[in-house]
N, CA and C atoms as an extended XYZ file, in Angstrom:
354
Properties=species:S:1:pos:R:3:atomname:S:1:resname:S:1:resid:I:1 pbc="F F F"
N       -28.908      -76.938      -36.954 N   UNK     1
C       -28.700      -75.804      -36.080 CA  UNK     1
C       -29.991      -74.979      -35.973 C   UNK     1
N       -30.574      -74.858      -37.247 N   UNK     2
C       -31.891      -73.925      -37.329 CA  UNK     2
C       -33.059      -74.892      -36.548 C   UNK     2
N       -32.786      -76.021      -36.464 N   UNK     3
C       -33.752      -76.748      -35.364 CA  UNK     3
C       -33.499      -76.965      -34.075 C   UNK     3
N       -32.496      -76.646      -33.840 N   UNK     4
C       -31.775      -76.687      -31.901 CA  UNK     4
C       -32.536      -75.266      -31.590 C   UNK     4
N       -32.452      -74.182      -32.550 N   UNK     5
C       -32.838      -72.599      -32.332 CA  UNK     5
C       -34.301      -72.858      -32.407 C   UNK     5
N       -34.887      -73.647      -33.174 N   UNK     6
C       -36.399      -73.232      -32.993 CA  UNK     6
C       -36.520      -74.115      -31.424 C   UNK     6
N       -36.342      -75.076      -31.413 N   UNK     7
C       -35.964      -75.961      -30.010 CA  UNK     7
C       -36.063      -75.080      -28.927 C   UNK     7
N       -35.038      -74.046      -28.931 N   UNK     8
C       -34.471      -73.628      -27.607 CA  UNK     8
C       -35.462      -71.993      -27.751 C   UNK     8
N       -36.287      -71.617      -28.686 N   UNK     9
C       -36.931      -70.513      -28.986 CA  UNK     9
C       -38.599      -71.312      -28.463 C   UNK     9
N       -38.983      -72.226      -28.329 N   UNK    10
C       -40.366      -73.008      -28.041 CA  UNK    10
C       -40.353      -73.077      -26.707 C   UNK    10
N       -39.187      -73.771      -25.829 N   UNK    11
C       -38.849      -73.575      -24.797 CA  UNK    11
C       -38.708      -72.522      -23.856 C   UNK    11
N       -38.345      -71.742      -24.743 N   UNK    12
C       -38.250      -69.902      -24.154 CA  UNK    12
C       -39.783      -69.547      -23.989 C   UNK    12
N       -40.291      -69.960      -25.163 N   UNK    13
C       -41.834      -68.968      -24.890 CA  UNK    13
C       -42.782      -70.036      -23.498 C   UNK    13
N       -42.624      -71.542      -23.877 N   UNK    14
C       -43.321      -72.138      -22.365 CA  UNK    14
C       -42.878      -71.569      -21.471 C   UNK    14
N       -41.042      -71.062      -20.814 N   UNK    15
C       -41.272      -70.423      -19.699 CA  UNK    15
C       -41.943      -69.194      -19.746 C   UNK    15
N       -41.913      -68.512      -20.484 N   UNK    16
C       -42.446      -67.319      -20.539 CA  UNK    16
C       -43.631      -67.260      -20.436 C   UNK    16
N       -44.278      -68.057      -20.995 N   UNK    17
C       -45.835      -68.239      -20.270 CA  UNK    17
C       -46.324      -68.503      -18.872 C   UNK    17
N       -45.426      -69.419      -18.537 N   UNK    18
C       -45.300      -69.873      -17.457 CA  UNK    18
C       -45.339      -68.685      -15.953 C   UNK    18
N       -43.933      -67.837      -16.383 N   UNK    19
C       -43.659      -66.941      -15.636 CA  UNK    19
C       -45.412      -65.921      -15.581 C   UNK    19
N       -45.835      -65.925      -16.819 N   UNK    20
C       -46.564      -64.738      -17.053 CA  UNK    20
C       -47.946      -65.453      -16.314 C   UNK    20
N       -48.168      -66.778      -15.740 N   UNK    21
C       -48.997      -67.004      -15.297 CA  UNK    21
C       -49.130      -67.158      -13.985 C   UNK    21
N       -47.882      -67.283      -13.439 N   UNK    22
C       -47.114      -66.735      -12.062 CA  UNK    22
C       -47.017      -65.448      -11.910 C   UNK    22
N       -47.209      -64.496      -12.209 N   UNK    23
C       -47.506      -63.305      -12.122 CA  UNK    23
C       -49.236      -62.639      -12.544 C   UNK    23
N       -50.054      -63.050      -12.633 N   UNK    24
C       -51.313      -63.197      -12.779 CA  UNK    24
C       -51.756      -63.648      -11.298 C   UNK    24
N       -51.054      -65.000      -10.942 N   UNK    25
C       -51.558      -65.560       -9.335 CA  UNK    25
C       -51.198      -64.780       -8.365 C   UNK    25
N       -49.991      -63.666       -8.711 N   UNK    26
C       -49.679      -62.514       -7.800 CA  UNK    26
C       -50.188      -61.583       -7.804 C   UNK    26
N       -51.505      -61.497       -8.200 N   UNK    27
C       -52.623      -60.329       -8.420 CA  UNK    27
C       -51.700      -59.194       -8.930 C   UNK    27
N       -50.895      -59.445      -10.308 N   UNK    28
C       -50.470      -58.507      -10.979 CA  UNK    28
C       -49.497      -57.437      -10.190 C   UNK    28
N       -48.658      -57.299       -9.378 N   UNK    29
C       -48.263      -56.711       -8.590 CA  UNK    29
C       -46.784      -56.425       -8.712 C   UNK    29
N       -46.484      -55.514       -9.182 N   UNK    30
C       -44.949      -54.703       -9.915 CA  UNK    30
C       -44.208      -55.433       -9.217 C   UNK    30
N       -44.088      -55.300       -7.844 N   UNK    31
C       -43.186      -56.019       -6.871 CA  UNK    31
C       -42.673      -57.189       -6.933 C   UNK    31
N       -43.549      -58.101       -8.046 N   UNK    32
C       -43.221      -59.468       -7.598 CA  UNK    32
C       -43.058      -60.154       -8.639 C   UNK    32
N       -42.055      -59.640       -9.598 N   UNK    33
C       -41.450      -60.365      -10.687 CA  UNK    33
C       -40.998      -61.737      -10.479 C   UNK    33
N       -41.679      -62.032      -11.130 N   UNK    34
C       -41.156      -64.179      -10.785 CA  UNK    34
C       -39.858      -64.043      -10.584 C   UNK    34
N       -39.275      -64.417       -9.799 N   UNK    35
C       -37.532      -64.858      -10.004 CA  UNK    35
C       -37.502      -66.212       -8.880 C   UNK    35
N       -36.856      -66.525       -9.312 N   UNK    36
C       -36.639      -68.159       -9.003 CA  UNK    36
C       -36.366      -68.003       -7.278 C   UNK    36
N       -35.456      -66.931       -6.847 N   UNK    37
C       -35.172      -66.825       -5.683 CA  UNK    37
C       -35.942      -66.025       -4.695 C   UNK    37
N       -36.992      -65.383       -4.778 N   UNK    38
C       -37.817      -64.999       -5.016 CA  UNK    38
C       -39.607      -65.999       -3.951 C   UNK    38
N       -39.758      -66.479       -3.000 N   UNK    39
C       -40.463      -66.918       -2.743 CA  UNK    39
C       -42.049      -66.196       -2.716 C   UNK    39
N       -43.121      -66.571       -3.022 N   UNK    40
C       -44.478      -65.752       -2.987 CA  UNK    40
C       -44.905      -65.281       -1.818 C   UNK    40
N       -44.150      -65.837       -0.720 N   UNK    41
C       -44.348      -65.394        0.493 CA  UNK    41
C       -43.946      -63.732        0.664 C   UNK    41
N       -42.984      -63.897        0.038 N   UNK    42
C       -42.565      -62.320       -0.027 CA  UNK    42
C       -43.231      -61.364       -0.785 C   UNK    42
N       -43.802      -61.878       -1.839 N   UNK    43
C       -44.889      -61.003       -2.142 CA  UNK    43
C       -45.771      -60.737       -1.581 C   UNK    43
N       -46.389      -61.096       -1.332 N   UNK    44
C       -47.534      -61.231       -0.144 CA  UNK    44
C       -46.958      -60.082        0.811 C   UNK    44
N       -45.930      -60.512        1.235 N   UNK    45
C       -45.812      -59.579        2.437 CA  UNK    45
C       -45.124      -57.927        1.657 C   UNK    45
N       -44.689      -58.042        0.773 N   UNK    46
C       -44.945      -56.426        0.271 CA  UNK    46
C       -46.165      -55.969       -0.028 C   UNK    46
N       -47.355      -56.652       -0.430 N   UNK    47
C       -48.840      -56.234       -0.622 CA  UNK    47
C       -48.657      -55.803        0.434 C   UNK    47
N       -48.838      -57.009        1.387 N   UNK    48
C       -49.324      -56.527        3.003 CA  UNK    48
C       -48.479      -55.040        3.548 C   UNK    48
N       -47.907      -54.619        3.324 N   UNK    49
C       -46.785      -53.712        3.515 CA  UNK    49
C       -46.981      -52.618        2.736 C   UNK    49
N       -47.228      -52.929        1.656 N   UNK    50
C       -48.139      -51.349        1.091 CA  UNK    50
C       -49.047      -51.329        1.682 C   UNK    50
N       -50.244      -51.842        1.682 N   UNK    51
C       -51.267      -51.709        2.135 CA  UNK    51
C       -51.288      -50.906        3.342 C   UNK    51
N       -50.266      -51.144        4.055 N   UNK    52
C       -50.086      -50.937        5.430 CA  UNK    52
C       -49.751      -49.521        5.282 C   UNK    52
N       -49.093      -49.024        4.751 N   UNK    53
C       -48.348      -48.122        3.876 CA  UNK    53
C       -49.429      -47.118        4.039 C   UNK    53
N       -50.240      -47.410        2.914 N   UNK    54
C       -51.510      -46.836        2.652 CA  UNK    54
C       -52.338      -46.354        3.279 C   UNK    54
N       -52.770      -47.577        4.749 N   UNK    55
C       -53.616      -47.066        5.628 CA  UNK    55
C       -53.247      -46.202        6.191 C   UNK    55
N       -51.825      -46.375        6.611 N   UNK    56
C       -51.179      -45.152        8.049 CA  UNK    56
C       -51.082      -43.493        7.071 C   UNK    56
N       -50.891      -43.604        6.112 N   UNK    57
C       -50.761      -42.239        5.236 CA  UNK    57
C       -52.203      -41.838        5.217 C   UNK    57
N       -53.373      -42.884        5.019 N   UNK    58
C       -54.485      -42.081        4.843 CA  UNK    58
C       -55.308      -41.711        6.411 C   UNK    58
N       -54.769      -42.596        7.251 N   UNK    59
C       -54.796      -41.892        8.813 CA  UNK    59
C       -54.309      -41.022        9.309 C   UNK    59
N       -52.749      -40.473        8.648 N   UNK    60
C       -52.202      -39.815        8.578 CA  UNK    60
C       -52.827      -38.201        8.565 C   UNK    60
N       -53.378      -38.551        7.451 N   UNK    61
C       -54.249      -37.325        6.403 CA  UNK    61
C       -55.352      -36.616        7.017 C   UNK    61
N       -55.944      -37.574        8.000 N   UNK    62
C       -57.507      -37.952        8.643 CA  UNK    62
C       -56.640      -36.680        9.998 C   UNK    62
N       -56.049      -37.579       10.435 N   UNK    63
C       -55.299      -36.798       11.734 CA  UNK    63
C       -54.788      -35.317       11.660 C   UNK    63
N       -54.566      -35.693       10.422 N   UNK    64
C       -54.030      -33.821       10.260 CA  UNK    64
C       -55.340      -32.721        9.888 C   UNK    64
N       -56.065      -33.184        9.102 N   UNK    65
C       -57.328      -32.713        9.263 CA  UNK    65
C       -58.170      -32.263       10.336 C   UNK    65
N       -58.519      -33.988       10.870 N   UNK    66
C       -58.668      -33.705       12.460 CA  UNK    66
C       -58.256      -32.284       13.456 C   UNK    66
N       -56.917      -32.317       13.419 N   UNK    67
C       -55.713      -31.472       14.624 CA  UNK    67
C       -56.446      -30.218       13.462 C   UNK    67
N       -56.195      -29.976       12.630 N   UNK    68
C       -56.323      -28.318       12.208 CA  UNK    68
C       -58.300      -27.876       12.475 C   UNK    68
N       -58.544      -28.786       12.144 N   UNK    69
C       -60.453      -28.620       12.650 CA  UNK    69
C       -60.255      -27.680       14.633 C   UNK    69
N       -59.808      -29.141       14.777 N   UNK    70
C       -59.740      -28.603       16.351 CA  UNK    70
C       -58.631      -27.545       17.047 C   UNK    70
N       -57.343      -27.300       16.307 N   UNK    71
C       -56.768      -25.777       16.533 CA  UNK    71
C       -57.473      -24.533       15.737 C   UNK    71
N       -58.519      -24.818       14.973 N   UNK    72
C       -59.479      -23.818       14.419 CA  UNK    72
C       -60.621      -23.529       15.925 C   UNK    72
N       -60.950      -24.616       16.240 N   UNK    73
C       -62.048      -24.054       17.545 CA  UNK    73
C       -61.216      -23.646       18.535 C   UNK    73
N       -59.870      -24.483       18.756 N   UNK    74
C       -59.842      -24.020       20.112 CA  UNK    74
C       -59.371      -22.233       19.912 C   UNK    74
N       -58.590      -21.863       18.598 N   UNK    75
C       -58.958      -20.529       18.749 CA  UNK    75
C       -59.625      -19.852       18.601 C   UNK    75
N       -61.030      -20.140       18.259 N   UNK    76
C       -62.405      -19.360       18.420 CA  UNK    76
C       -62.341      -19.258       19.607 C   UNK    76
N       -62.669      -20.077       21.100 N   UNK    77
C       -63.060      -20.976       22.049 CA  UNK    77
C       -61.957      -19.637       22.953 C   UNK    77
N       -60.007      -19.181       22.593 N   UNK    78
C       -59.224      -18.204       22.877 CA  UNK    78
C       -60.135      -16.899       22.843 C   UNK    78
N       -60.022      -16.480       21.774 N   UNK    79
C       -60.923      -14.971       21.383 CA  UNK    79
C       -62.294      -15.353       21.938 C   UNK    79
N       -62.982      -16.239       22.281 N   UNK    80
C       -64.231      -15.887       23.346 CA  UNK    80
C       -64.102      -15.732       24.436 C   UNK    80
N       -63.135      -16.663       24.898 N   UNK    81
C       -62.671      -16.158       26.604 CA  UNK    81
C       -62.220      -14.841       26.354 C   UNK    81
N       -61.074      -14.869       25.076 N   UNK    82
C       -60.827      -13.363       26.046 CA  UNK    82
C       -61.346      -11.786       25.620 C   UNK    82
N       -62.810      -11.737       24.889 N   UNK    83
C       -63.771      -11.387       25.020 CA  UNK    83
C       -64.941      -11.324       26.549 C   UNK    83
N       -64.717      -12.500       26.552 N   UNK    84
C       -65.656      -12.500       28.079 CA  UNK    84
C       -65.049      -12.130       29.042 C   UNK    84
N       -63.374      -12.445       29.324 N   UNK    85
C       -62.984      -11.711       29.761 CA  UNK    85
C       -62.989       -9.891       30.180 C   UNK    85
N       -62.929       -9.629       29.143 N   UNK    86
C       -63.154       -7.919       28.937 CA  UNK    86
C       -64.382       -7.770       29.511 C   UNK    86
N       -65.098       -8.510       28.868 N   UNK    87
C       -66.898       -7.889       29.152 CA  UNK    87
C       -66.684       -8.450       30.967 C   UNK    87
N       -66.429       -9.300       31.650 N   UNK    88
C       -66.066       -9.192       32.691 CA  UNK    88
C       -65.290       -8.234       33.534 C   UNK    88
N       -64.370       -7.517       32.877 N   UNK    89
C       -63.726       -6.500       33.962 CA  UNK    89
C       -64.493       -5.079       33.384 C   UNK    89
N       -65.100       -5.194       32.318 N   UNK    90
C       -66.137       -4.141       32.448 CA  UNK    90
C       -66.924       -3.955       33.644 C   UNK    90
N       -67.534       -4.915       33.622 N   UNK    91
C       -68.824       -5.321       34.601 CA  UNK    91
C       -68.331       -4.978       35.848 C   UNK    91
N       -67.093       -5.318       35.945 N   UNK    92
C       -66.317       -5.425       37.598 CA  UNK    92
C       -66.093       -3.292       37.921 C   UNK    92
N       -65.755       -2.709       36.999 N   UNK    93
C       -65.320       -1.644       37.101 CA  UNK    93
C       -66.867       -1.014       37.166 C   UNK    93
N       -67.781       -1.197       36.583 N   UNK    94
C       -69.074       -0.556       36.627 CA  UNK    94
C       -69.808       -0.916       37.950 C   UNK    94
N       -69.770       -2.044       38.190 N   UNK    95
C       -69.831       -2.324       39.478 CA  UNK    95
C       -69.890       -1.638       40.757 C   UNK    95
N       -68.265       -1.301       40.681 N   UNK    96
C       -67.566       -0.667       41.553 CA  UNK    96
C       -67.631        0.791       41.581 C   UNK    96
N       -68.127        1.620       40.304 N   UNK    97
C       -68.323        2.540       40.362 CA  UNK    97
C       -69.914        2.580       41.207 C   UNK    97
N       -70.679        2.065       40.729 N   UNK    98
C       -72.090        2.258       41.042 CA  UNK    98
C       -71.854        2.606       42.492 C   UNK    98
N       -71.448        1.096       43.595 N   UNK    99
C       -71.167        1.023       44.290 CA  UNK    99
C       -70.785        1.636       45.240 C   UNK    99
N       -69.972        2.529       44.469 N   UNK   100
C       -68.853        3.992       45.264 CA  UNK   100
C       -69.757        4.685       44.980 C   UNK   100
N       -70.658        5.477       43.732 N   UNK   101
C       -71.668        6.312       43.614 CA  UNK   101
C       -72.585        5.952       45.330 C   UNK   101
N       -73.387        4.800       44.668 N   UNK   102
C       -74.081        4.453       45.922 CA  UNK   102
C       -73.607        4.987       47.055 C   UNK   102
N       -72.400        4.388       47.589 N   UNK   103
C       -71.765        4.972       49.056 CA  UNK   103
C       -71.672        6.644       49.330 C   UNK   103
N       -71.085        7.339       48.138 N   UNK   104
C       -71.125        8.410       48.600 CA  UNK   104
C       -72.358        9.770       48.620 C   UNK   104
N       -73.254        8.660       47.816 N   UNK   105
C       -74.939        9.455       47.857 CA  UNK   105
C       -75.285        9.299       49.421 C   UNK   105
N       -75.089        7.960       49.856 N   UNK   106
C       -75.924        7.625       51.608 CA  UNK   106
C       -74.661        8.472       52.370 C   UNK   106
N       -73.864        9.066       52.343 N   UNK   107
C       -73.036        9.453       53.445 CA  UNK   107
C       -73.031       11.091       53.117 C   UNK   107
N       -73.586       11.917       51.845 N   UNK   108
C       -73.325       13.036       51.465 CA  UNK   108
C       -75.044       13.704       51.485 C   UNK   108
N       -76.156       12.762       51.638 N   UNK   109
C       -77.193       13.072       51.589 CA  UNK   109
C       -78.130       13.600       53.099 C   UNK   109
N       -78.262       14.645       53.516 N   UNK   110
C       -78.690       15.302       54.887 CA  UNK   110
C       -79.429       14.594       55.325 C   UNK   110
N       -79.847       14.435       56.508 N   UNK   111
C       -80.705       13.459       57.206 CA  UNK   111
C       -81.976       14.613       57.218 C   UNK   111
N       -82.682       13.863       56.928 N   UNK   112
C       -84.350       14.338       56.491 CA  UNK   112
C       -84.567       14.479       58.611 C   UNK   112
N       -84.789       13.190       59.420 N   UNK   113
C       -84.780       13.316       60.858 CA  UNK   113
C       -83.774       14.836       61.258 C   UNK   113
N       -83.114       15.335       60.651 N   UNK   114
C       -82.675       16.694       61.776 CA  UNK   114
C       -83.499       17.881       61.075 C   UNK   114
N       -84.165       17.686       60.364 N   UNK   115
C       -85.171       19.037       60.162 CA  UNK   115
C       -86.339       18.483       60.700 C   UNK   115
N       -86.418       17.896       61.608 N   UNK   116
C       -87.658       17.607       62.106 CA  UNK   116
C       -87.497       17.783       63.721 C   UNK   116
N       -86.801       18.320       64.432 N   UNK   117
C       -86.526       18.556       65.948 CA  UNK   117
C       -87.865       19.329       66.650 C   UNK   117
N       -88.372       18.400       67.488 N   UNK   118
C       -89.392       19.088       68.124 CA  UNK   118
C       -88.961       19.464       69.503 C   UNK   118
């Protein structure tokens, strides 16, 4: 009996090696515990699938970065228009004053020709 047990204990450790060297050819990968039912194809395609995983999260990351960079300018880019704005309807109102000054200096100012009647 104590030799059927060492028997069936020798046997245990070849698969076990076995398995453990089938999991080495799976570039070590949690996912892909040898199991008989279990094809390597499918491992493979969970690598491929993290991986995938991986990229879109770290594009992800890139993109969100990205978007807050550029809602940072475009509201600089807000508060300059509407800065220039202002300084524009300044300009427009000074303008218009001058303008009206101007007009009512040439229409309020005596004609120099009627003190001169010969």
């Amino acid at each position: 009996m104590l030799a059927a047990k060492e028997e069936q204990l020798r046997e245990f450790q070849e698969e076990m090696a076995a398995l453990k060297e089938n999991l080495l050819e799976d570039d070590k990968e949690p996912c892909c515990l040898p199991q008989r039912s279990v094809p390597k194809d499918t491992c493979r395609l969970y690598r491929e699938n993290d991986q995938i995983m991986t990229s879109l999260e770290q594009w992800a990351k890139q993109q969100k970065v990205a978007n807050e960079k550029l809602g940072n300018k475009l509201r600089e880019q807000v508060k300059y228009i509407a800065k220039l704005s202002g300084e524009k309807e300044s300009f427009l109102l000074l303008y218009t004053r001058i303008k009206k000054d101007s007009h009512n200096q040439v229409t309020h100012t005596p004609s120099v020709l009627g003190q001169f009647i010969w």
